[in-house]
Residue frames as qw, qx, qy, qz and C-alpha x, y, z in Angstrom:
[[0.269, -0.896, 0.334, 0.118, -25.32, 11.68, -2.73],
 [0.745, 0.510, -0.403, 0.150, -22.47, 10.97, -5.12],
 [0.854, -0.389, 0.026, 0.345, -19.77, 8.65, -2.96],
 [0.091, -0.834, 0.471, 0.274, -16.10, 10.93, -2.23],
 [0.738, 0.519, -0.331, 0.277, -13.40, 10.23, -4.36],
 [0.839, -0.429, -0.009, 0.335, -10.73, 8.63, -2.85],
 [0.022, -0.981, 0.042, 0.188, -8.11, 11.15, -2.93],
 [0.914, 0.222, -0.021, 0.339, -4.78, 10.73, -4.41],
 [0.165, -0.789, 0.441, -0.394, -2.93, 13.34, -1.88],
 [0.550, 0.531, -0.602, 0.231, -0.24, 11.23, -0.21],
 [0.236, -0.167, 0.656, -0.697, -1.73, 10.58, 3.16],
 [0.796, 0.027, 0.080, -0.599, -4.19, 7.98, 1.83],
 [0.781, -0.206, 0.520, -0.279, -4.75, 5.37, 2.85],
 [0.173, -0.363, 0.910, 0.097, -3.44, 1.96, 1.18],
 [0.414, -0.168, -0.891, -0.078, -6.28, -0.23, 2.67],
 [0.422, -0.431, -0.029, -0.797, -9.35, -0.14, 4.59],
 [0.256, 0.068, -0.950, 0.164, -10.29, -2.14, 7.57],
 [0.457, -0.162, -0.236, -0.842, -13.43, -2.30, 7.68],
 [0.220, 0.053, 0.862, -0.454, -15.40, -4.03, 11.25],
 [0.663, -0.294, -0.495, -0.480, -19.01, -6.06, 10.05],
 [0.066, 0.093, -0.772, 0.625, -19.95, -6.58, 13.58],
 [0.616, -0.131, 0.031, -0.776, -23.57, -7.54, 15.10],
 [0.557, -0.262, 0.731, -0.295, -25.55, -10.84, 16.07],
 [0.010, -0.015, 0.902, 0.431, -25.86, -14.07, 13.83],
 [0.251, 0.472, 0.790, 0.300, -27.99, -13.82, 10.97],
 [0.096, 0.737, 0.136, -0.656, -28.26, -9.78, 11.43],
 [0.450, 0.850, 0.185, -0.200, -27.29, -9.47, 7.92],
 [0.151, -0.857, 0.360, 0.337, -23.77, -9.34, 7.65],
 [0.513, -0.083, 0.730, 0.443, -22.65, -11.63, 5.25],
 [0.412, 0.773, 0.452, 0.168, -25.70, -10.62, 2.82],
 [0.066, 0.989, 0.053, -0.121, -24.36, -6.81, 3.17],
 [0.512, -0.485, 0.542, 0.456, -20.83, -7.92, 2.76],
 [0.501, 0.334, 0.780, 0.170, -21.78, -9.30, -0.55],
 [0.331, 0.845, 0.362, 0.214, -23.60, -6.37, -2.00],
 [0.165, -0.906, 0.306, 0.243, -20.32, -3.87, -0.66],
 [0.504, -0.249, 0.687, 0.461, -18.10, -6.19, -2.87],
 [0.386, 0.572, 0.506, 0.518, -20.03, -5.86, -6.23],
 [0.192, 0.948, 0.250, -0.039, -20.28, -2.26, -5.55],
 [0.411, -0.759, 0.367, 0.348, -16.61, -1.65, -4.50],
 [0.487, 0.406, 0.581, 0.510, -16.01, -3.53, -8.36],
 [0.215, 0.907, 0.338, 0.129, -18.03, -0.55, -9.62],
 [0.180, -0.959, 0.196, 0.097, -15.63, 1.92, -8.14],
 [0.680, 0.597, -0.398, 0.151, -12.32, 0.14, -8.86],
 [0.347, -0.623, 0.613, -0.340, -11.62, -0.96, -5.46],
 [0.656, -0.016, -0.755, 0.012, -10.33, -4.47, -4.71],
 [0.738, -0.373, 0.232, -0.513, -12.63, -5.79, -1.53],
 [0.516, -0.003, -0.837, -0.180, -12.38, -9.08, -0.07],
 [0.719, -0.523, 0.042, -0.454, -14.64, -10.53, 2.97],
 [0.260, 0.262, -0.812, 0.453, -12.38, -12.16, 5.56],
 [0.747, -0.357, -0.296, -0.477, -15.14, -14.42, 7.48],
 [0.428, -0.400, 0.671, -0.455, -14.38, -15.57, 10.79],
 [0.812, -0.153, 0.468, -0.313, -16.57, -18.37, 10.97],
 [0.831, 0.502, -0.238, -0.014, -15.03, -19.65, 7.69],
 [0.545, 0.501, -0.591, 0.320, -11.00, -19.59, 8.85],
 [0.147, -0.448, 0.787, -0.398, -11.40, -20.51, 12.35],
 [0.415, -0.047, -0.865, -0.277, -12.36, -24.14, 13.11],
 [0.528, -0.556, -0.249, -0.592, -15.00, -25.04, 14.81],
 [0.796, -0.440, -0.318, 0.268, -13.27, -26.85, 17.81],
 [0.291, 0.356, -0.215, 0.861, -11.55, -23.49, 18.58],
 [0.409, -0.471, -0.068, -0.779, -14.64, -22.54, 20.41],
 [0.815, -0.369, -0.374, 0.244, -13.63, -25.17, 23.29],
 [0.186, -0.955, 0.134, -0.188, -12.04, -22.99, 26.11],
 [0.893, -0.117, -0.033, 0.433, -8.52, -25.11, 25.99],
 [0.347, -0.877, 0.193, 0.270, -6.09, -23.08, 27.43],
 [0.649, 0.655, -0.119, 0.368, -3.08, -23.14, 24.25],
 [0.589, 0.353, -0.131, 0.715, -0.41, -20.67, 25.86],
 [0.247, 0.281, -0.002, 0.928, -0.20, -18.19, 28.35],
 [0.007, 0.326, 0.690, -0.646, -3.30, -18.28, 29.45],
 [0.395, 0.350, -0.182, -0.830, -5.11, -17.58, 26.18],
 [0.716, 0.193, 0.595, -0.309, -7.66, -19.62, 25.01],
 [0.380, -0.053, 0.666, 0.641, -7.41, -21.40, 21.59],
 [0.248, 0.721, 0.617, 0.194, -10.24, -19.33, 20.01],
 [0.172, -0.910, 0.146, 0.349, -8.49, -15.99, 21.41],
 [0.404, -0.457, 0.620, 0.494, -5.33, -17.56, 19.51],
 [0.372, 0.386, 0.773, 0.339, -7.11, -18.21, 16.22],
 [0.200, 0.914, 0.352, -0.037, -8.68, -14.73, 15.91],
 [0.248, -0.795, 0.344, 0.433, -4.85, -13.04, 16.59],
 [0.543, 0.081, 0.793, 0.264, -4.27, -15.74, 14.13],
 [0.454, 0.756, 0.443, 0.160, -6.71, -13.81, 11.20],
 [0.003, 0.980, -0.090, -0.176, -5.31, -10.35, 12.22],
 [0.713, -0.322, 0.491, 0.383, -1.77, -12.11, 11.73],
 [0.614, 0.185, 0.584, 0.498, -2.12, -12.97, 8.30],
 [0.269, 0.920, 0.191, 0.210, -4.11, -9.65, 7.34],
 [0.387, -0.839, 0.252, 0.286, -1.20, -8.12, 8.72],
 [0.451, -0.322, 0.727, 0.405, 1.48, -10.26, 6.59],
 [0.463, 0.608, 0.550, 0.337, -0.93, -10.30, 3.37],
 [0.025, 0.984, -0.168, -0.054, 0.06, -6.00, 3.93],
 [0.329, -0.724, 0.496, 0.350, 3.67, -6.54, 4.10],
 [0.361, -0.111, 0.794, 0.476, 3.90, -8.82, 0.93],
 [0.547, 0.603, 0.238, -0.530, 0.84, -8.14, -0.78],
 [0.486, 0.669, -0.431, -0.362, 3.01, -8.58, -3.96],
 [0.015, -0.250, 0.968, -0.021, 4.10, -12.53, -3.13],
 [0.791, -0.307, -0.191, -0.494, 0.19, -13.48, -1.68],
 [0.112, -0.311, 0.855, -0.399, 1.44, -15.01, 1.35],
 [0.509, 0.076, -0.830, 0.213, 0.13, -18.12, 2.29],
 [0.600, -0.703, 0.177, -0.337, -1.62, -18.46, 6.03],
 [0.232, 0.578, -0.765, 0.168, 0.63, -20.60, 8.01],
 [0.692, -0.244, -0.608, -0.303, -0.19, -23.77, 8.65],
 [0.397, -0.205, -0.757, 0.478, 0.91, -23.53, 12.26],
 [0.240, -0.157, 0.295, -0.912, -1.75, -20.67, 12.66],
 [0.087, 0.139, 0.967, -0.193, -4.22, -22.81, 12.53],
 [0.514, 0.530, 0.107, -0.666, -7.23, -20.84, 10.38],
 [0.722, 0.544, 0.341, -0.259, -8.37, -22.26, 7.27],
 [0.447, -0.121, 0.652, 0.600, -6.04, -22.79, 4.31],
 [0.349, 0.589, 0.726, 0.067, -8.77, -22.46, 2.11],
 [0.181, -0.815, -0.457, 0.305, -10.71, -20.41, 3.50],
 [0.366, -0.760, 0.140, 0.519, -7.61, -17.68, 3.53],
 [0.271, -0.193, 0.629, 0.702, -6.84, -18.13, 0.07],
 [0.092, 0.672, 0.719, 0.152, -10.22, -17.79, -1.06],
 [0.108, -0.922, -0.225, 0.297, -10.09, -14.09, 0.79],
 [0.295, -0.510, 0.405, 0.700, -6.72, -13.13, -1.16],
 [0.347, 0.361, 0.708, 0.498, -8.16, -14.20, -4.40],
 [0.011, 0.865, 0.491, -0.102, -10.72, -11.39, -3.83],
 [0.123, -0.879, 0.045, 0.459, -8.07, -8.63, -3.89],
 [0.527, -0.109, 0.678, 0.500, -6.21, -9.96, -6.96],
 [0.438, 0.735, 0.135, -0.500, -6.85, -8.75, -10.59],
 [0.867, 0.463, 0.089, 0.162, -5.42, -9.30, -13.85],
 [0.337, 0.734, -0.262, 0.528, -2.75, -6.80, -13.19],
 [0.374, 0.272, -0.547, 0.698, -1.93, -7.36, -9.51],
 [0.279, -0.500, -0.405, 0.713, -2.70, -5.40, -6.17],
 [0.220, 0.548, 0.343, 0.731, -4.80, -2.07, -6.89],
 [0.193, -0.340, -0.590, 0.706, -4.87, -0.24, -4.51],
 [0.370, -0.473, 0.416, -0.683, -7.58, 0.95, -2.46],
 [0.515, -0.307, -0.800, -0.037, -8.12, -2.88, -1.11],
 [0.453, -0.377, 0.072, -0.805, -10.62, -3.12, 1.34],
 [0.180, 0.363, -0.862, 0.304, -10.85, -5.43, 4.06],
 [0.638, -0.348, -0.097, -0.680, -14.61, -6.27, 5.26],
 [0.118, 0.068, -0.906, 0.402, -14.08, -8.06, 8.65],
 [0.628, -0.167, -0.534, -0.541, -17.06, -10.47, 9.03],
 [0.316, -0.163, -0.806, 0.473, -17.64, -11.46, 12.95],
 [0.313, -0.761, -0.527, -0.214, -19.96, -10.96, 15.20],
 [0.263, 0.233, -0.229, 0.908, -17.01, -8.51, 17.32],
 [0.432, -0.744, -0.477, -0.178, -19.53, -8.31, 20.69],
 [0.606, -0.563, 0.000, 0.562, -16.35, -7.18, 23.07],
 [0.155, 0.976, -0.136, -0.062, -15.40, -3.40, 22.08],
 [0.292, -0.655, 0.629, 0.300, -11.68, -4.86, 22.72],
 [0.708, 0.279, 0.583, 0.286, -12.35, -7.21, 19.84],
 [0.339, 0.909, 0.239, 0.033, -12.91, -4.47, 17.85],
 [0.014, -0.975, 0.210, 0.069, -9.98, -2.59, 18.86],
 [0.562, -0.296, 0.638, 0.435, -6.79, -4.98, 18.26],
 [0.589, 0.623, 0.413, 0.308, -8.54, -4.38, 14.32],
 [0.022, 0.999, 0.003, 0.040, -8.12, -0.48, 15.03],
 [0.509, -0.651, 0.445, 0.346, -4.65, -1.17, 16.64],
 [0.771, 0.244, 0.514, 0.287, -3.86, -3.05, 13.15],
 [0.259, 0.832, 0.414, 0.264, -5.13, -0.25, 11.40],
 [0.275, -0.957, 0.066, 0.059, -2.91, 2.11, 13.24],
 [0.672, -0.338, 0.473, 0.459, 0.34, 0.23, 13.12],
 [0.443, 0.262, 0.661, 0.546, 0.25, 0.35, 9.08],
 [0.131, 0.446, 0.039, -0.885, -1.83, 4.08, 8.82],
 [0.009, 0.300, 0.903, 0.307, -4.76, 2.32, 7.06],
 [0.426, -0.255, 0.002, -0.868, -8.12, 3.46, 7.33],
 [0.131, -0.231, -0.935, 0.234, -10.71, 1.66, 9.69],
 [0.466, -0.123, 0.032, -0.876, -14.05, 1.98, 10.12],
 [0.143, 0.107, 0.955, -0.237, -17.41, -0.10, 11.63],
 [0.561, -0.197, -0.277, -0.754, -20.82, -0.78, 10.44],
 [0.278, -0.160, 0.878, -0.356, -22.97, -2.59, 12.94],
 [0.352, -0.225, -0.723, -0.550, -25.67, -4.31, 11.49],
 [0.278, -0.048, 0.477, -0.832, -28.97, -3.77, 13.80],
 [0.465, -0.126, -0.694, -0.535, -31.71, -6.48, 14.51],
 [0.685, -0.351, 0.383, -0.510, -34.18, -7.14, 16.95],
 [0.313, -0.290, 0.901, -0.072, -33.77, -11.03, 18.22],
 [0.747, 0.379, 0.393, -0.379, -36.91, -12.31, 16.77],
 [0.482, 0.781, -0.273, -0.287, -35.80, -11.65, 13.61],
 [0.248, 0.762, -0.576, -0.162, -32.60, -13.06, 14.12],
 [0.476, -0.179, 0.841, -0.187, -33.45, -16.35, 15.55],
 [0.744, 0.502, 0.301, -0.324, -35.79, -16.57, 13.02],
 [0.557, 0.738, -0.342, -0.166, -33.35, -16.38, 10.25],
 [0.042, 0.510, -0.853, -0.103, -30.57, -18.45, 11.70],
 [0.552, -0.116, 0.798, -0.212, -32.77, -21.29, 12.21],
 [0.647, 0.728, 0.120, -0.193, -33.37, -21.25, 8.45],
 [0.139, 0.769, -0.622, -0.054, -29.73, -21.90, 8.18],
 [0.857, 0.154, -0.464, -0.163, -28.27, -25.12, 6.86],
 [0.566, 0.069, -0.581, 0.580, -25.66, -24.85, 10.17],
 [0.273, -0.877, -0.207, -0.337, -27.65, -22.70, 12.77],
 [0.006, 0.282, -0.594, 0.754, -25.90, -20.94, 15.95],
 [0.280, -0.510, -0.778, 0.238, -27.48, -22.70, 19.09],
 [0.236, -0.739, -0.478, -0.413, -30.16, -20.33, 20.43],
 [0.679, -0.679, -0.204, 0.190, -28.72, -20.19, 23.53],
 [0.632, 0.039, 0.236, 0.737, -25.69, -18.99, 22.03],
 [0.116, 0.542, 0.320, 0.768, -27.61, -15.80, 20.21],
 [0.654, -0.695, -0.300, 0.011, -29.81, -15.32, 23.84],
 [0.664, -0.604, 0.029, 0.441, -26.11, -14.73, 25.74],
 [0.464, 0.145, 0.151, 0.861, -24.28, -12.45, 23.13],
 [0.342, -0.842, -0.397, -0.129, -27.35, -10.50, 23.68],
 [0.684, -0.652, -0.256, 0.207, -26.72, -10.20, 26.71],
 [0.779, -0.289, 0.075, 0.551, -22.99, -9.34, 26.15],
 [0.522, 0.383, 0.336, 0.684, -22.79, -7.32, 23.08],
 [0.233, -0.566, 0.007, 0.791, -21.01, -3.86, 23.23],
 [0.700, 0.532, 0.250, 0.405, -22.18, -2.18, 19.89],
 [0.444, 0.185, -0.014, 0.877, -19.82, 0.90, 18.65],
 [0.283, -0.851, -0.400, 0.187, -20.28, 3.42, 21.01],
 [0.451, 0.585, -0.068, 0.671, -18.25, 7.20, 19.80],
 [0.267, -0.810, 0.142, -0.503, -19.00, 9.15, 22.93],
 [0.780, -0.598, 0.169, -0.074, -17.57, 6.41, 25.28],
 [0.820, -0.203, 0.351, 0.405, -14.90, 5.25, 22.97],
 [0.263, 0.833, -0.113, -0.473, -13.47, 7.89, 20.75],
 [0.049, -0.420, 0.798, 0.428, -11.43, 5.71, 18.45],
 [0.244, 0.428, 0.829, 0.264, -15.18, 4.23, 16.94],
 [0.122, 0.427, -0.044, -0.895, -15.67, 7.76, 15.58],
 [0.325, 0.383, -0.566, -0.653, -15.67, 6.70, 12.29],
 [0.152, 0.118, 0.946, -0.260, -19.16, 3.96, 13.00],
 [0.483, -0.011, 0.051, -0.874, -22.32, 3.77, 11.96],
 [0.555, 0.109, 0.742, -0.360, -25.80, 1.87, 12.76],
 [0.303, 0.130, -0.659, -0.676, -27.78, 0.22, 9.71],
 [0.778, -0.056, 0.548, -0.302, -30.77, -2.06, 10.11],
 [0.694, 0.178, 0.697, 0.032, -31.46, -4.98, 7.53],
 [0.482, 0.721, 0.469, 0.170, -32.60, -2.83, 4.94],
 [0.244, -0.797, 0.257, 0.489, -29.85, -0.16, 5.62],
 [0.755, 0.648, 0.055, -0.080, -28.13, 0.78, 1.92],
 [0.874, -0.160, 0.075, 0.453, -24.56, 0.51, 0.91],
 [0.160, 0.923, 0.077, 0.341, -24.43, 3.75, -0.22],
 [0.492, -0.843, 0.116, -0.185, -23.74, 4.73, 3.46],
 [0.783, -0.446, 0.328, 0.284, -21.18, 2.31, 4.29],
 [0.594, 0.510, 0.108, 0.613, -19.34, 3.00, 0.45],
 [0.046, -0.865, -0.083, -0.492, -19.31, 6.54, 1.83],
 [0.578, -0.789, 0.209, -0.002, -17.72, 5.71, 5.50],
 [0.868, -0.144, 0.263, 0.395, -14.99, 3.42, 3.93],
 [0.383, 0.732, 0.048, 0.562, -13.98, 6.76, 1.42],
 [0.066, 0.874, 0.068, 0.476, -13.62, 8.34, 4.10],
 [0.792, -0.545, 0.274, 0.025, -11.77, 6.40, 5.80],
 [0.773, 0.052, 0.144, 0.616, -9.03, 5.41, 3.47],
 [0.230, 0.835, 0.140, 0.479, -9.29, 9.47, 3.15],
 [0.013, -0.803, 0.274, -0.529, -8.12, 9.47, 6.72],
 [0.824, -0.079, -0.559, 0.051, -6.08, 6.69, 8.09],
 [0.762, -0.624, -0.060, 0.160, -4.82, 6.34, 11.67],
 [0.422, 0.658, -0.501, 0.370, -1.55, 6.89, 13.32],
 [0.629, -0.161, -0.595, 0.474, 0.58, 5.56, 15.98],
 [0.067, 0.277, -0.408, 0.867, 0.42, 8.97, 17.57],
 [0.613, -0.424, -0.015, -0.666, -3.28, 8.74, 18.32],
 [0.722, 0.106, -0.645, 0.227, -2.34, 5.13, 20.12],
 [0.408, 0.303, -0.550, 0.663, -0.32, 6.54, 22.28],
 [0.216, -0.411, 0.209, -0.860, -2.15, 9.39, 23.72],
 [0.776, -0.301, -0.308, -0.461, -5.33, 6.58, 24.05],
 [0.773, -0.324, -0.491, 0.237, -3.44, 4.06, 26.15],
 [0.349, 0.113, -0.432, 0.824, -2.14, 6.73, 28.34],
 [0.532, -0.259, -0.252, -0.765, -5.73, 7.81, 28.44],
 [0.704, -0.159, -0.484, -0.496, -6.60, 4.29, 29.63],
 [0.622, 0.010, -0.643, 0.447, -4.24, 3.32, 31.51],
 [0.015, 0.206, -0.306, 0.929, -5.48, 6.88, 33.75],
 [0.646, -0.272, -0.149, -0.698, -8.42, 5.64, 34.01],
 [0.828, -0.139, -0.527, 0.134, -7.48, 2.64, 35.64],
 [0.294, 0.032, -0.537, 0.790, -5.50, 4.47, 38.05],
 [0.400, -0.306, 0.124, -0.855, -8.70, 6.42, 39.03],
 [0.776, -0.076, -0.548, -0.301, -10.34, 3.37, 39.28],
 [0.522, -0.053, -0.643, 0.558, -7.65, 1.84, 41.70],
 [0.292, -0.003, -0.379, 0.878, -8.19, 4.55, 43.68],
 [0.343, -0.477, -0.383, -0.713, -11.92, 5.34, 43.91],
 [0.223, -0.201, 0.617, -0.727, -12.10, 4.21, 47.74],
 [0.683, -0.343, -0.158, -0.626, -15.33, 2.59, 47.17],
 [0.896, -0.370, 0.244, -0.017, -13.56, -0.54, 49.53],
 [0.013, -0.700, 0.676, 0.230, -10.48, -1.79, 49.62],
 [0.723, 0.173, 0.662, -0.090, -11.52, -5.08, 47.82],
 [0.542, 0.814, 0.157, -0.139, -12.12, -3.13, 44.80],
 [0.129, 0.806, -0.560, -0.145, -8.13, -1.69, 44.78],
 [0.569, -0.216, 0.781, 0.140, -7.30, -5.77, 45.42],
 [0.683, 0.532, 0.500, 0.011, -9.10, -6.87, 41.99],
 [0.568, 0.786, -0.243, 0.002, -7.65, -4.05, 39.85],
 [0.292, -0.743, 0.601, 0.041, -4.17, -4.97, 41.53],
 [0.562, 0.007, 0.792, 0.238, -4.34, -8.59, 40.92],
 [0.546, 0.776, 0.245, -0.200, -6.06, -7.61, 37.36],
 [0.016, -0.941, 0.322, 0.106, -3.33, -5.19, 36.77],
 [0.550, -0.474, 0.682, 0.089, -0.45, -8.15, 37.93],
 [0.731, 0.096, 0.675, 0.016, -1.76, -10.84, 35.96],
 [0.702, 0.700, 0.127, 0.021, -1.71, -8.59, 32.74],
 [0.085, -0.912, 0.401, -0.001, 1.85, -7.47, 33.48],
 [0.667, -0.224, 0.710, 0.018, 3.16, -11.33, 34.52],
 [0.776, 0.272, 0.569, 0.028, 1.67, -12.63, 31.29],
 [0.113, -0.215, 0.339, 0.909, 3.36, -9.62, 29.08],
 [0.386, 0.682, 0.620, -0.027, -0.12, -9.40, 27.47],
 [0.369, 0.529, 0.481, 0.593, -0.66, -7.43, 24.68],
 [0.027, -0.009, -0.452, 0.892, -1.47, -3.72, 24.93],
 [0.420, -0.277, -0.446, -0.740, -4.71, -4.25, 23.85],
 [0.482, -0.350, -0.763, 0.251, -5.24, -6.86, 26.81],
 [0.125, -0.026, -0.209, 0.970, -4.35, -3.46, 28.90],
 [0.267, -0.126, -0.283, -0.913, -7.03, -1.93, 27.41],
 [0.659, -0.310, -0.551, -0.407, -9.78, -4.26, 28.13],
 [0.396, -0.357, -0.611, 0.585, -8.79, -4.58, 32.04],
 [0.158, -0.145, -0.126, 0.969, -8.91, -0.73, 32.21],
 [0.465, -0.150, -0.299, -0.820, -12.41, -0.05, 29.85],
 [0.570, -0.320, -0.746, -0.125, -13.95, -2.90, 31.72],
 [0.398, -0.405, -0.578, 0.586, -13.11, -1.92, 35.54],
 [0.114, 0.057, 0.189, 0.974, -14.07, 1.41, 34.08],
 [0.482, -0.304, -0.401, -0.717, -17.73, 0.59, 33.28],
 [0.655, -0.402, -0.606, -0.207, -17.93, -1.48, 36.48],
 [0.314, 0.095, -0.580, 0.745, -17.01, 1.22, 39.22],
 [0.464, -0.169, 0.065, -0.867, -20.47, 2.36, 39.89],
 [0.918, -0.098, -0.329, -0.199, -21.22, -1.77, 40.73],
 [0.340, 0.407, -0.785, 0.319, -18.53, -2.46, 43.45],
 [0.496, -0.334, 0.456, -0.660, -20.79, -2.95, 45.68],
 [0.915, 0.259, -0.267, -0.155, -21.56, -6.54, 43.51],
 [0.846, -0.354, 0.364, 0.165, -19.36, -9.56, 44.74],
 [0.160, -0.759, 0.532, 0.338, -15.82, -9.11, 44.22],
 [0.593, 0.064, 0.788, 0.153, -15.94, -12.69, 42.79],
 [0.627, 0.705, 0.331, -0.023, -18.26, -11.76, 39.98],
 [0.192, 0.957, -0.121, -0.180, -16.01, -9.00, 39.04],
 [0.149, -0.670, 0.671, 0.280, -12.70, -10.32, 39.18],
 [0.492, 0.304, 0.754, 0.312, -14.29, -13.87, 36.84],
 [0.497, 0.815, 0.296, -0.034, -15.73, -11.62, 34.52],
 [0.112, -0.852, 0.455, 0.235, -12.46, -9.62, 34.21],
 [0.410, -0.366, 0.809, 0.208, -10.57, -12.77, 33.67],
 [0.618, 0.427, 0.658, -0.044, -13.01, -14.34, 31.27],
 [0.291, 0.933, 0.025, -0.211, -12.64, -11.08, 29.18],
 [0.424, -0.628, 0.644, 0.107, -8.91, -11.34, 29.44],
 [0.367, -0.152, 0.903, 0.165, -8.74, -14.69, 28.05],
 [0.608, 0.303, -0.469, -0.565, -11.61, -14.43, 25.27],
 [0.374, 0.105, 0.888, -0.245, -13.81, -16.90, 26.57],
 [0.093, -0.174, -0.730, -0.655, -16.12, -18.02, 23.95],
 [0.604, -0.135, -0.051, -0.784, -20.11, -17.34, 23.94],
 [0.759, -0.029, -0.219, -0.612, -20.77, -20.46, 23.49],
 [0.742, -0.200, -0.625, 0.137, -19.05, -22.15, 26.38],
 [0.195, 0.083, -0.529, 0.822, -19.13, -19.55, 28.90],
 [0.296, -0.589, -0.752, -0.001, -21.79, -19.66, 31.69],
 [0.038, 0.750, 0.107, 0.652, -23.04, -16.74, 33.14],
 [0.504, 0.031, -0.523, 0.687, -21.35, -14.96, 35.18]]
C-alpha cells in the first residue's frame, strides 16, 4: 500500500507530533531509527527527541522544585517547552535554555535532525521517544499539538516482559528491573474508545513495519488538531468529574474529589493537570469502596508526576 501524499491544500499540517510510547527496551528507539531513514526517502525532515537523553538522570529524585511539581515533572514540560519554541523560530534554531535544565547537547543534536542544506522543509516530524505510561503524559503532547494545529499521532510499541527484561539487561545502562516490573503495573497504553483524542493510535509488536506508522503520520499532518476540539474535551472532563462528585457512593468520596479539585485550583495547575484529576477519579468510581487514603495518594502522586522509579506502591 503506497504511503498518502501529504497534501498541499492549506490545512496541513506544518509538523507532526508523533508519541513512541511503551516499556524499556520494547523497541522504540530501534523503530525510531528505521522511521528517520524512511522519512529521508519521502522528503520529510524527522528528528527523535529522546527523553532519556535531555533529561538528567538526577531528575528522577522526587525533589519538590516549585509548586508542588516534582523536578522530573519540570524537566519533561521542559522538552515540550523547547519543541514548542524550536516551532515559533524554527528559522533562528533556538537554543534550549540553560535554565530548563535538559541536555544542551542532547537538544541540539535533535534540531540538527530537521536541518538541511537549504533550511526548514517542511513536513518536520517530531518522534517523541519515552516510555509515556500516564495517558495525561501523552496528552500535554496532544495539547501542544493543538495549540499550533499540528498533526499528532501514537504508536505504542507492544512486548511481553520477558522479552523486555531480557533485552534491557543486554544494555550497556539497564533500567532496574524493578523499575520495568512497576510501569507494568502502571502503564495506560492508547486507548480510542475511552479517550477519543488517541483516535489517531496504533499497536505494533517488535517486528511491526514502518510502513504503518509512515502511513499514520500522513495522515496526520493531513489532519491537524484545533483549539476547538480542546475545548469541547475539557468541558467533557471537567462533566465527568462533576458526576463523579456526585455519585453518592459515600460522602468520603465527594471529600477527595473536593480536596482534589482545591488543590488543582490553589496551585493554578495546568489544564492538563485538570484533566488527569478528572480521567483518574473517573476510572476509580466503581473502587470507592477501597481506602480513601489509597485514592486520594494515588491522585496526588499522579498530580505531581512521581517517578517509577522512586515511587512505592500505592
Amino acid at each position: 500500500m503506497e504511503i498518502e501524499a501529504v497534501s498541499t491544500q492549506t490545512n496541513m499540517a506544518s509538523a507532526c507530533l508523533c508519541v513512541l510510547c511503551g516499556l524499556p527496551a520494547a523497541g522504540k528507539s530501534t523503530l525510531a531509527r528505521r522511521i528517520l531513514s524512511t522519512a529521508a526517502q519521502h522528503g520529510w525532515r524527522a528528528t527523535v527527541v529522546p527523553y532519556d537523553d535531555l533529561i538528567p538522570e538526577q531528575a528522577f529524585r522526587t525533589k519538590v522544585v516549585e509548586d508542588g511539581h516534582t523536578e522530573w515533572k519540570s524537566h519533561r514540560q521542559a522538552v515540550l517547552y523547547c519543541i514548542e519554541q524550536f516551532l515559533q523560530k524554527s528559522e533562528i534554531l533556538p537554543e534550549a535554555p540553560s535554565s530548563s535544565g535538559i541536555s544542551v547537547a542532547a537538544w541540539e543534536q535533535c534540531t540538527q535532525g530537521l536541518m538541511g542544506p537549504k533550511g526548514l522543509k517542511p513536513p518536520l516530524v517530531f518522534l517523541l521517544d519515552d516510555n509515556f505510561y500516564y495517558p495525561s503524559m501523552r496528552y500535554e503532547v496532544c495539547q501542544l499539538a493543538r495549540k499550533y494545529s499540528l498533526g499528532f499521532c501514537q504508536v505504542y510499541l507492544q512486548c511481553d516482559l520477558e522479552s523486555c527484561i531480557s533485552r534491557n539487561q543486554s544494555r550497556s545502562q539497564p533500567v532496574p528491573t524493578e523499575v520495568i516490573l512497576e510501569m507494568v503495573k502502571r502503564l495506560e497504553s492508547p486507548n480510542p474508545q475511552k479517550f477519543s483524542w488517541e483516535v489517531n493510535s496504533i499497536t505494533l509488536n517488535s517486528t511491526g513495519t514502518v510502513q504503518r506508522v509512515m502511513e499514520l503520520i500522513s495522515s496526520a499532518l493531513n489532519n491537524p488538531l484545533s483549539l476547538g476540539e480542546d475545548n469541547k474535551e475539557q468541558k467533557y472532563l471537567w462533566d465527568v468529574g462533576s458526576r463523579v462528585m456526585h455519585c453518592g457512593a459515600c460522602s468520603g468520596c465527594a471529600n477527595v474529589c473536593l480536596v482534589s479539585a482545591t488543590h488543582c485550583a490553589t496551585r493554578k495547575s495546568f489544564p492538563s493537570e485538570h484533566w488527569q484529576m478528572n480521567w483518574y477519579l473517573y476510572s476509580c468510581k466503581t473502587s470507592f469502596t477501597q481506602s480513601h487514603t489509597h485514592i486520594h495518594t494515588a491522585l496526588c502522586n499522579i498530580l505531581t508526576y512521581t517517578p517509577i522509579n522512586t515511587l512505592g506502591a500505592v
